[in-house]
C-alpha positions in Angstrom: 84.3 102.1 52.4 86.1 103.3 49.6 89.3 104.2 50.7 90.5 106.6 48.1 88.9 110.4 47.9 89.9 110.8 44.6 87.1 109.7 41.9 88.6 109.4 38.2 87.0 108.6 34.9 87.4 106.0 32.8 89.4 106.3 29.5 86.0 105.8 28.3 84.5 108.5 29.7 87.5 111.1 29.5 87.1 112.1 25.6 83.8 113.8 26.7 84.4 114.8 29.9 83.9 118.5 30.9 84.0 118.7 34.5 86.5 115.9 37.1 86.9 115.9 40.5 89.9 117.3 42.3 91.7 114.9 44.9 90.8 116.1 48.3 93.2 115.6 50.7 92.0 116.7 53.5 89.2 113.5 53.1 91.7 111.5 52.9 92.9 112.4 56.0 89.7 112.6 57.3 89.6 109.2 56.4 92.2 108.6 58.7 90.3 109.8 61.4 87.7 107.5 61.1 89.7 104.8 60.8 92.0 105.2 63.7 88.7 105.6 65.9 87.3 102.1 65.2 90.9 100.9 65.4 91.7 102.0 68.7 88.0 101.7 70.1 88.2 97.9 69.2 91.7 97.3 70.6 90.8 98.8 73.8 93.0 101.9 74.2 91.5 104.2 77.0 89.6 106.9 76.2 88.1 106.2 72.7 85.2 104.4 73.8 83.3 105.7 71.2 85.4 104.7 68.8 82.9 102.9 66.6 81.7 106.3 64.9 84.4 106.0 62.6 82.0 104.0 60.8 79.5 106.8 60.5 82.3 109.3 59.4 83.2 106.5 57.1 79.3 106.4 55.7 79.1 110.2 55.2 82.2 110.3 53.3 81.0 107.4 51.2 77.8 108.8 50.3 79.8 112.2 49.3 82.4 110.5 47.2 80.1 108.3 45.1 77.7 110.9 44.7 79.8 113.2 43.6 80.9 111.0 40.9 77.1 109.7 39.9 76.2 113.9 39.4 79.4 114.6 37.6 78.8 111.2 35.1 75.3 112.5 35.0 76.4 116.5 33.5 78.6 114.9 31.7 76.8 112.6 29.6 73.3 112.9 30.7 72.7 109.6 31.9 74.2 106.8 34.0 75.8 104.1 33.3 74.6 101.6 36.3 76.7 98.4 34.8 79.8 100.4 35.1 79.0 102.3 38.4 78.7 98.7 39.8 82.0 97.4 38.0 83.9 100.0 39.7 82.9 98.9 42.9 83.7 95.8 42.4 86.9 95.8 41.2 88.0 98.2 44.2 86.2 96.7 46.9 86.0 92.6 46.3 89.8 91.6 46.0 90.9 93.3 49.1 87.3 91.7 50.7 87.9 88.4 49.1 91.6 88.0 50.4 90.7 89.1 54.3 87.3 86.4 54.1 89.5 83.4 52.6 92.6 84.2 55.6 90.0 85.0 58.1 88.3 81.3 57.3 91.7 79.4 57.4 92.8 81.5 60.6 89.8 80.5 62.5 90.4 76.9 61.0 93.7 77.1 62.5 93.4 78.6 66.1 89.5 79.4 66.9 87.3 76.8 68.7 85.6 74.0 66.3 82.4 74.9 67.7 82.4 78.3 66.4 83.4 77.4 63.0 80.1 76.9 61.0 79.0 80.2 62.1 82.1 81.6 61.1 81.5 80.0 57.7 78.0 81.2 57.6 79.3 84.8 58.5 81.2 84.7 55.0 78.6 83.8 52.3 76.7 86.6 53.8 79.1 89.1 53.8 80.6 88.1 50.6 76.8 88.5 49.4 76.8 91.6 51.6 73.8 91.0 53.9 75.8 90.2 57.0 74.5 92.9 58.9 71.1 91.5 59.2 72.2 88.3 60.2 73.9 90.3 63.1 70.8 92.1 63.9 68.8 89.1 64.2 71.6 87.3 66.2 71.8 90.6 68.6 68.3 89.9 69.3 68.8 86.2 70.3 69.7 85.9 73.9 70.7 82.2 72.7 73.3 83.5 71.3 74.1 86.4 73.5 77.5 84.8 74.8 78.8 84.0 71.6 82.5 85.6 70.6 81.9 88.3 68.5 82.7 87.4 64.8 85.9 87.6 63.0 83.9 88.6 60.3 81.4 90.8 61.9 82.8 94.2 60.6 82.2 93.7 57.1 77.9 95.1 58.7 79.3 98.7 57.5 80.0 97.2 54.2 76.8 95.6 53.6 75.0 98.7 54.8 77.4 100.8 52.0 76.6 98.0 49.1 72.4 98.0 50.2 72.6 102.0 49.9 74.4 102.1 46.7 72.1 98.7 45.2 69.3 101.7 44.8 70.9 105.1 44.9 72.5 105.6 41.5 69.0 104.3 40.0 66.9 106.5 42.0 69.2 109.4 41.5 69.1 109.0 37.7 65.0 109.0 38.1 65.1 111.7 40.4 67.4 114.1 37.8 66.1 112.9 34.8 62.2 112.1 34.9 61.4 115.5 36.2 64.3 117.1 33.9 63.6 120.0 30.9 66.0 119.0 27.9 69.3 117.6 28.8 69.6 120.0 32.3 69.6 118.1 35.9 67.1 119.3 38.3 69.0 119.5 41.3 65.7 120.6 43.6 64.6 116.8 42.9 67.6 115.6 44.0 67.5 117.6 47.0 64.2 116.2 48.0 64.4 112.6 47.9 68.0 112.9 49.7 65.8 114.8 52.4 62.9 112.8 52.3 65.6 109.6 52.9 66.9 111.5 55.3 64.4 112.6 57.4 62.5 109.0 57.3 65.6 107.1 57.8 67.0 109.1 60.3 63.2 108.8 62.2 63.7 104.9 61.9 66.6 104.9 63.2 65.8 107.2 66.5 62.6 104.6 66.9 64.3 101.5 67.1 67.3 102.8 69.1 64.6 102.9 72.0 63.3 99.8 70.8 65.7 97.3 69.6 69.2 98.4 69.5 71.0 95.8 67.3 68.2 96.4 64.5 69.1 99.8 64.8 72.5 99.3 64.5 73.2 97.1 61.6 70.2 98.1 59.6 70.2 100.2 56.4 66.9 101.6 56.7 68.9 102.9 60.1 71.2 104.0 58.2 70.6 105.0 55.1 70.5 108.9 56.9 73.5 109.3 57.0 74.7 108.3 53.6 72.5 110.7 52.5 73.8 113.5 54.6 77.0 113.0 52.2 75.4 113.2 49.3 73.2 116.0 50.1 77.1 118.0 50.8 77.9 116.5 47.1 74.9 118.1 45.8 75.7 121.9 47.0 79.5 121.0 46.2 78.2 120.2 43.0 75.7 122.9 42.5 78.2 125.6 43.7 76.8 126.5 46.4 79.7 126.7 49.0 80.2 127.6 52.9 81.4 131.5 52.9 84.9 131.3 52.9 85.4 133.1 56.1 83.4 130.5 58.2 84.7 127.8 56.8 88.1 127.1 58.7 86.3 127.5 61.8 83.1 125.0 60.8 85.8 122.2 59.4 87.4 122.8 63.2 84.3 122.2 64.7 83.4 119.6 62.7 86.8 117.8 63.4 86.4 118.5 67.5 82.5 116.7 67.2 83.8 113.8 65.6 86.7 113.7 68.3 84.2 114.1 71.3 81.7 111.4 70.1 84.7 109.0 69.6 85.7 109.6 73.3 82.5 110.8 75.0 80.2 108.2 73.5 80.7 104.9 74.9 79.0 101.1 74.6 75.8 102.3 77.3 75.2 105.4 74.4 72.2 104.8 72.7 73.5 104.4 69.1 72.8 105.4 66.5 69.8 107.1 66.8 69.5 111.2 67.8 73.3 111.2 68.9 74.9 109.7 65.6 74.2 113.8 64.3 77.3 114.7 66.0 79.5 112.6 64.2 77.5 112.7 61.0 77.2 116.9 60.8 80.7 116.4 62.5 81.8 114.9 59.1 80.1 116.8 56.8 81.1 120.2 58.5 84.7 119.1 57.6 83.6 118.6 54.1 81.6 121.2 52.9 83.9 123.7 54.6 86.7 122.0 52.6 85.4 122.8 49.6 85.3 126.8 50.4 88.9 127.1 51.8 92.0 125.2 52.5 92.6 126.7 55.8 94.4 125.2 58.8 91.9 122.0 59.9 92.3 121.3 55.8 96.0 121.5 56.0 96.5 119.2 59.2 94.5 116.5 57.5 96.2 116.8 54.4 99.6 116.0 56.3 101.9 112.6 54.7 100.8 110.7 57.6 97.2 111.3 57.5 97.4 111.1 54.0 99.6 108.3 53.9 96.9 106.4 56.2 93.7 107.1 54.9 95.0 105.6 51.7 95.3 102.4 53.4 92.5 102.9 55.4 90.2 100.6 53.6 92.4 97.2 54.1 93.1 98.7 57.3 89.8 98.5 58.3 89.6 95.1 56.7 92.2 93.7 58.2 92.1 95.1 61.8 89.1 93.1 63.3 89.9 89.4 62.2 94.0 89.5 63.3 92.6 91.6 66.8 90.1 88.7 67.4 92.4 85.8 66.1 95.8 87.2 67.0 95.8 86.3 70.9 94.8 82.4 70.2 97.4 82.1 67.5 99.7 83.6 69.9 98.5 81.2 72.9 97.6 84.4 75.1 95.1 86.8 76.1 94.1 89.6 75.1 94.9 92.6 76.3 95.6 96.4 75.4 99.3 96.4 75.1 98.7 93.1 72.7 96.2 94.7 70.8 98.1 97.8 70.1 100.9 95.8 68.7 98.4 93.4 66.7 96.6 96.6 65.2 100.4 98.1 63.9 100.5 94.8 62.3 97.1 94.9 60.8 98.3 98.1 59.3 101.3 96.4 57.7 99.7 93.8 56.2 97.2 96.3 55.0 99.8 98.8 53.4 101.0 94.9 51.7 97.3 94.3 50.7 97.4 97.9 49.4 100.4 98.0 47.3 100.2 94.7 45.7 96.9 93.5 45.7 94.4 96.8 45.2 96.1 98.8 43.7 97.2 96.5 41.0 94.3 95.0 40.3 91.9 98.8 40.2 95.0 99.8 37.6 94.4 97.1 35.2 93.7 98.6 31.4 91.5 95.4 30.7 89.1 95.8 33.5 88.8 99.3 33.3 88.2 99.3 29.6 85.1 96.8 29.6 82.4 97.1 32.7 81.2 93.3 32.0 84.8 92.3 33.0 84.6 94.1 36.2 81.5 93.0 36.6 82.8 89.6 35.7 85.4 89.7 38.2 83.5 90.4 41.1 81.2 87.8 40.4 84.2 85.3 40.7 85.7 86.7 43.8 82.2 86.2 45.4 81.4 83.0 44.1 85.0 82.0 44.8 84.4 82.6 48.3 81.6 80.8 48.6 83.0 77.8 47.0 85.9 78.2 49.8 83.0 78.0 52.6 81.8 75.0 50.9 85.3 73.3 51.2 85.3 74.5 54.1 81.8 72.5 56.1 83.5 69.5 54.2 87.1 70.1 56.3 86.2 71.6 59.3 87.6 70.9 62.4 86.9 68.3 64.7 84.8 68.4 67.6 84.6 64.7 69.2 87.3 63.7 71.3 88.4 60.5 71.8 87.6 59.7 75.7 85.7 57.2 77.1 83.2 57.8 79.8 80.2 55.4 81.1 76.9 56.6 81.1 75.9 58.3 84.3 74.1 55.3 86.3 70.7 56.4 87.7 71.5 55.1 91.6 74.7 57.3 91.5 72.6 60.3 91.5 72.6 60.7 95.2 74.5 63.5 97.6 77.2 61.3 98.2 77.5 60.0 94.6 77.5 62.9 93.2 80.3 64.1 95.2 82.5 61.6 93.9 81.4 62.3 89.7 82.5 65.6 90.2 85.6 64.8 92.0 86.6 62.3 88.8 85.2 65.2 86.3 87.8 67.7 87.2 90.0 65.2 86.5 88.8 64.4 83.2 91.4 64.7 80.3 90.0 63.2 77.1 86.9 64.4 76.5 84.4 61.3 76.2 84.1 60.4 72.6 80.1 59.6 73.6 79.9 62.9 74.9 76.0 63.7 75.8 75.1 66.0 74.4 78.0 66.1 71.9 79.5 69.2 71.4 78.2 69.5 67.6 74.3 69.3 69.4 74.7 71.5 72.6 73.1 74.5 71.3 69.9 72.3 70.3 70.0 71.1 74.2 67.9 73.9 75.6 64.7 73.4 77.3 61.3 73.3 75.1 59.7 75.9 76.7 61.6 78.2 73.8 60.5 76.2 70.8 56.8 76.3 72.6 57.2 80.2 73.0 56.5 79.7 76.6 60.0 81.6 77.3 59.6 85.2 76.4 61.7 86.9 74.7 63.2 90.9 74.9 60.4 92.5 72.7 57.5 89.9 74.3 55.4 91.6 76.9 52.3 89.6 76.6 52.0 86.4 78.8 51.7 83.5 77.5 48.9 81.6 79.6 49.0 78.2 77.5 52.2 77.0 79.5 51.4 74.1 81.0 53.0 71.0 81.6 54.0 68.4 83.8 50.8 66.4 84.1 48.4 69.1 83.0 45.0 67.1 84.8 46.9 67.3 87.9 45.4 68.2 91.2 48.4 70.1 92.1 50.4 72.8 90.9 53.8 74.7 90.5 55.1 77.7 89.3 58.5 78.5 87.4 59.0 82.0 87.6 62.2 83.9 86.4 64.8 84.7 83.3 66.9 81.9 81.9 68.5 80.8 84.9 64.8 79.9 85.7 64.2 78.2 82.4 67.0 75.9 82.4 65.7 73.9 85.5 62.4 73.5 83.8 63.7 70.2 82.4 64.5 68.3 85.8 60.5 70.5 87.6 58.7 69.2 84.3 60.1 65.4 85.2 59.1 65.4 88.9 56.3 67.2 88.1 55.3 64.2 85.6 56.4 61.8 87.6 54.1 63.4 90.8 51.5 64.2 89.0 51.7 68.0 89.1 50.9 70.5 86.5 53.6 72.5 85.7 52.9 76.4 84.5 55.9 78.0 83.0 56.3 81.8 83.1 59.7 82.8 82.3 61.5 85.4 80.4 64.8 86.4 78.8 67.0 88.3 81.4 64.0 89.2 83.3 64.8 88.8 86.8 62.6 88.1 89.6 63.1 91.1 92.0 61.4 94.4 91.0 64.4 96.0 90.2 64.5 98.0 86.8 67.5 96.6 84.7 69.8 97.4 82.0 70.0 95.3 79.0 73.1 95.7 76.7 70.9 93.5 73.5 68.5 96.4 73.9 70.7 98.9 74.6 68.7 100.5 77.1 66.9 99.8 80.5 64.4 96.3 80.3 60.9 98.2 80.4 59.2 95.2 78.7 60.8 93.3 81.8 58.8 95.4 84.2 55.1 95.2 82.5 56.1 91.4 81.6 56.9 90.8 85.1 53.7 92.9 86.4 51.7 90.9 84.3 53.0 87.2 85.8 52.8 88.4 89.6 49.2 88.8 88.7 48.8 85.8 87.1 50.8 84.2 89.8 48.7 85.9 92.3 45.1 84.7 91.0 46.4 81.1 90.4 47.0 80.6 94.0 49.3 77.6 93.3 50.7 74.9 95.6 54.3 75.9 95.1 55.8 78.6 93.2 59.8 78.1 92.5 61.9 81.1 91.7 65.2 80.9 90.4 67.2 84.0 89.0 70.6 84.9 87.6 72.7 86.6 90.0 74.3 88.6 86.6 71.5 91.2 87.0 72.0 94.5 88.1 70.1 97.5 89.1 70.0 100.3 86.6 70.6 103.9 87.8 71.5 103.2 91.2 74.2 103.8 94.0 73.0 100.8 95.7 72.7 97.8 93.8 73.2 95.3 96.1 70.5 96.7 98.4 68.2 97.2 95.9 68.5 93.9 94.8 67.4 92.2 97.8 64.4 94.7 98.0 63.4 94.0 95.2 63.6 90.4 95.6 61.7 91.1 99.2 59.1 92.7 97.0 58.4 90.3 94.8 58.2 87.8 97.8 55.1 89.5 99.3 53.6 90.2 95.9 53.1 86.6 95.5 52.6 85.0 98.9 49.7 83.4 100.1 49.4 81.5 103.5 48.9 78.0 101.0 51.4 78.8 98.7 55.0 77.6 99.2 58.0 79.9 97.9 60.9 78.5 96.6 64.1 79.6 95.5 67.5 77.9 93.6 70.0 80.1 94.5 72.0 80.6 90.9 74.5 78.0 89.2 78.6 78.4 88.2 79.4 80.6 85.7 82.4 79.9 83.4 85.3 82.2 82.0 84.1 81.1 78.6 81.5 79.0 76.6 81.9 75.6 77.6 81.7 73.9 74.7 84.3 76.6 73.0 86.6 75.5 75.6 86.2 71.8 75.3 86.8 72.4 71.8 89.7 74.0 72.0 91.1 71.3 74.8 89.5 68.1 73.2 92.3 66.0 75.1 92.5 68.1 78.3 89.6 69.0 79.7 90.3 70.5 83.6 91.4 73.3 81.1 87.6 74.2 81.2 87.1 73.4 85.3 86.1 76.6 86.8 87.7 77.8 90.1 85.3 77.4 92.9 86.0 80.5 94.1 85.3 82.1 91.0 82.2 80.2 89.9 79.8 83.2 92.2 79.2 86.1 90.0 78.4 88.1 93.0 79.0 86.4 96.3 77.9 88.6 98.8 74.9 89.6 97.4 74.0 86.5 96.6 74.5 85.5 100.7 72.9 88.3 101.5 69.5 87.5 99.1 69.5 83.8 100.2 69.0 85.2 104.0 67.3 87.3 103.5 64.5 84.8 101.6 65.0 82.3 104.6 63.9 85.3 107.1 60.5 85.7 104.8 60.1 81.8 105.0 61.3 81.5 101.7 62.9 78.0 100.6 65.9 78.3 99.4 67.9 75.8 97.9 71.9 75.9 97.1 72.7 73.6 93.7 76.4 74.0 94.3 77.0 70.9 95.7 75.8 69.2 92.0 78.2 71.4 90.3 81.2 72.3 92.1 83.6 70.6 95.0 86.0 71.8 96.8 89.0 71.1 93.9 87.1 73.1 91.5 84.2 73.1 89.0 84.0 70.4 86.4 82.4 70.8 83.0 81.7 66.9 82.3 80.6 64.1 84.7 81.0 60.3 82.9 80.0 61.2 79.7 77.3 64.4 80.0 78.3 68.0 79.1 77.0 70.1 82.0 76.6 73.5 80.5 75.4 75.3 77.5 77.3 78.2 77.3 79.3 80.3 80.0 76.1 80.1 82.6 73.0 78.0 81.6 73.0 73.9 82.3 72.2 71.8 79.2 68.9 70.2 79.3 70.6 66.9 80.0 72.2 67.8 82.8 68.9 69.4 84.4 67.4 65.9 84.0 69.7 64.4 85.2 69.8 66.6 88.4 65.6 66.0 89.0 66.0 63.1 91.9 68.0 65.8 93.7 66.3 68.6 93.1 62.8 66.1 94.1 64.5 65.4 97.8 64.8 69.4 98.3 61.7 70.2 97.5 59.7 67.7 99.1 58.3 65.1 96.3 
């Protein structure tokens, strides 16, 4: 995201040059538009929920300015000169980069939860290496990690995508204008077509996996790749002289300006993105482009105003700088976030850009010695990146603490009872000092899940197929039971797999990711669409469920679900759940549900981490711990009326005072919602006297 829209030679290459391009003003205040939608889309403001196509008005622009400059070095000299195309990147893009990774690191040291930290770390080698974005794709994917914070770091995707673009485009534009070339003349038609054939195939891809996984669609450069290209294919007429007529061309950079405008506030976080809808934004951009070329008429003059100007010069660091001090900002302050904060934190991202501007870029792009010799620029970025990663290395040796310094006995088996459980929650919400023997410790929690995801006996999004080779328990027992559901299912699997050892039971998993257990067609936001794989998933275990004709079948589900493209959720809900009920009853078979757990405002373990010697900062409200209340009454009746079982686990989680997160010395939950394993063991003797064993 280059943030100028001026492209200048080097002194090497002025002596020979026949033909430089003019500073554009109007893209640099175009600039401005892009950056003030991803601005005020991430700090909330109302109305510009689209905000994030910024980045895809950022992308065309990109792909027009660097392009322009490859075909002008190209009928200049003839060639390219790939070392120095590189060189120049690197000195304008890595020092600003550099500066916001190192201050993002030690901010996040300073005021973001411990337990986030080695992530954050890992977030910086790869965008410093620039392949962040497909660490965000697979991490969209992972409904592990689906309640993780977002990253401080995760805006620098858009710059990997821009790096991965321009790692092959100068080479393949020098093949495609040279090796089909007569003499020393360009063959612009070859041009053309590759930047259509990348068009069309990337912009196919991307349409594809918008339907079918939305964060690979998202953050991947094969995604988009498209829309680069759409900028370089406006370079290419620009280039070749073959302009808008002058008389359209206000009106098409008007329109152009109003598409971009409508997708920033029409779109919203349910759009399917990219895909078919990123060509507003995209032709939106390169509308106002092309027709800038032709004629500076009025659309041209209201970009090219001081303070659109003034900010699409800074809109580079802007961008930089934004995200990390919107995300950071409230926990240095001690407050949360909210839209009146994050207006005032996004003025102050702009002032330390215009800083970062001033005396950081611009000095160091204007130095003689780095502009003279490409292997210095080239030398430089090499340093910034590896200095970076040598500040992630100091920075697994230093990082923050996670252990407190509490101490907490081990939960005693005979205390495991109704009444003694009672009184371990009553002492863990008053539990300050979080137990230095903390089980598991806050360092391990995300490896306390149940095994039924290592085994790949938990489904995941894009799994559709059952897996029939689930079973455990005592698998040559004469009896059996069922776990049927999403995640809220899975994580009682470790407390049914002990009784069902201990009782000689075989245990037959069949669970899946956010797939609930009513026949109710869902949204999922990691797909970005409605759950189809849910339904012929789901299909496929009621039959399975149906032919196995087993002794017990237990249904747990998250009440976070909801009912997509519907007036009446709540209703459907239950009917679905009603459904499902008859689908799999059978006059042997008994039907059990756990009606769902406590969720938190937060990730547990962040929390803990951030109050390592005051814990009832983490103890949820009782009141609060329902997601949905009445619906969740109104299922567990409804169940009961079918002669469903259903079973309440709030009393093992919650008294009257409040939620705790920690009895003795065992970390209860996971994340905001799911118990650790641990605690699911723990819980199996309970859990044994309510069903039966």
């Amino acid at each position: 995201m280059n943030s100028g829209s001026t492209i200048r030679k080097s002194t090497s290459e002025k002596s020979s040059s026949k033909h430089r391009i003019a500073f554009r003003t109007d893209i640099e205040g175009l600039r401005a538009i892009a950056v003030l939608l991803v601005v005020l889309g991430h700090a909330g403001v109302p109305f510009f929920t689209g905000g994030y196509v910024g980045v895809d008005v950022f992308f065309v622009i990109s792909g027009f300015l660097i392009t322009s400059l490859l075909l002008t070095e190209l009928r200049n000299t003839g060639t390219l000169s790939v070392r120095r195309f590189y060189a120049r990147r690197m000195v304008r893009l890595l020092p600003a980069a550099a500066a916001v990774m190192v201050a993002t690191l030690v901010a996040a040291w300073l005021w973001l939860p411990a337990t986030r930290y080695g992530a954050i770390l890992m977030d910086a080698v790869s965008s410093a290496f620039y392949f962040v974005n497909y660490r965000l794709a697979v991490q969209g994917t992972d409904y592990l990690a689906a309640d993780e914070a977002p990253s401080p770091l995760q805006h620098f995707w858009s710059l990997s995508v821009e790096e991965q673009f321009y790692l092959v485009w100068p080479l393949l534009l020098l093949a495609a204008a040279l090796a089909w070339r007569g003499g020393r003349r360009l063959n612009p038609t070859m041009i053309l077509v590759v930047l259509v054939g990348v068009t069309v195939v990337s912009l196919a891809a991307s349409m594809a996996q918008t339907e079918s996984s939305a964060p690979w669609a998202y953050f991947g450069i094969h995604t988009r790749a498209w829309e680069l290209a759409i900028g370089a294919i406006v370079a290419l007429a620009i280039h070749q002289a073959v302009l808008m007529p002058r008389r359209f061309a206000d009106t098409a950079a008007w329109v152009g300006l109003t598409a971009i405008v409508v997708s920033g506030v029409a779109f919203t976080a349910q759009t399917a993105f990219p895909g078919w809808v990123a060509l507003l934004p995209v032709l939106g951009t390169a509308s106002v482009i092309y027709a800038g070329a032709s004629r500076a008429g009025s659309a041209a003059r209201l970009l090219s105003l001081p303070p659109m100007t003034g900010i699409g010069a800074v809109s580079y660091g802007w961008y930089l700088w934004h995200w990390p001090i919107l995300l950071i900002g409230p926990a240095a302050l001690g407050v949360d976030p909210n839209p009146g904060l994050n207006v005032m934190l996004s003025i102050a991202s702009l002032a330390v850009a215009i800083l970062s501007y001033h005396f950081l870029e611009n000095p160091i792009r204007r130095k003689r010695w780095l502009a003279h010799r490409s292997r210095r620029g080239l030398g430089l970025g090499a340093a910034l990146s590896a200095g970076v990663a040598v500040v992630v290395s100091l920075g697994f040796l230093v990082a923050p603490s996670t252990t407190g310094e509490g101490d907490a006995a081990e939960v005693a088996a005979e205390d495991v009872n109704r009444d003694g459980m009672e009184e371990l929650l009553e002492e863990g919400t008053r539990i300050r000092d979080v137990p230095v023997n903390l089980t598991p410790s806050l360092d391990d929690i995300n490896q306390d899940i149940p095994p039924v995801y290592g085994d790949e006996c938990h489904a995941d999004f894009d799994v559709v197929e059952l897996n029939t080779d689930c079973v455990y328990g005592d698998p040559e027992g004469d009896r059996m039971m069922i776990l049927f559901g999403d995640s809220h299912a899975a994580h009682w699997f470790p407390a049914l797999d002990t009784l069902a050892k201990e009782h000689r039971w075989q245990l037959v998993n069949m669970t899946k990711s956010a797939c609930a257990v009513p026949m109710v067609t869902t949204y999922t936001s990691v797909l970005g669409r409605n759950y189809d794989e849910c339904i012929e998933w789901r299909n496929a275990a009621v039959d399975r469920i149906q032919k196995l004709e087993a002794d017990m079948v237990v249904m747990p589900t998250s009440d976070g679900g909801e009912p997509a493209d519907t007036d009446t959720p709540d209703e459907d809900w239950v009917d679905g759940f009603l459904e499902t009920v008859e689908m799999v009853q059978s006059p042997d078979t008994e039907l059990v549900h756990i009606a769902d757990t406590p969720w938190f405002d937060e990730k547990v373990p962040d929390c803990l981490a951030m109050h390592l010697s005051d814990a009832t900062e983490c103890v949820q409200s009782p009141s609060k711990a329902l997601v949905k209340p009445e619906r969740r009454a109104t299922t567990n009746r409804a169940l009961q009326a079918e002669g469903v079982t259903v079973i309440d686990p709030m009393p093992w989680f919650c008294t009257d005072d409040g939620c705790p997160v920690i009895v003795e010395n065992l970390l209860m939950f996971r994340d905001r919602h799911h118990i650790s394993s641990t605690y699911a063991e723990t819980l199996a003797p309970l859990l044994g006297e309510e069903l039966g064993f």
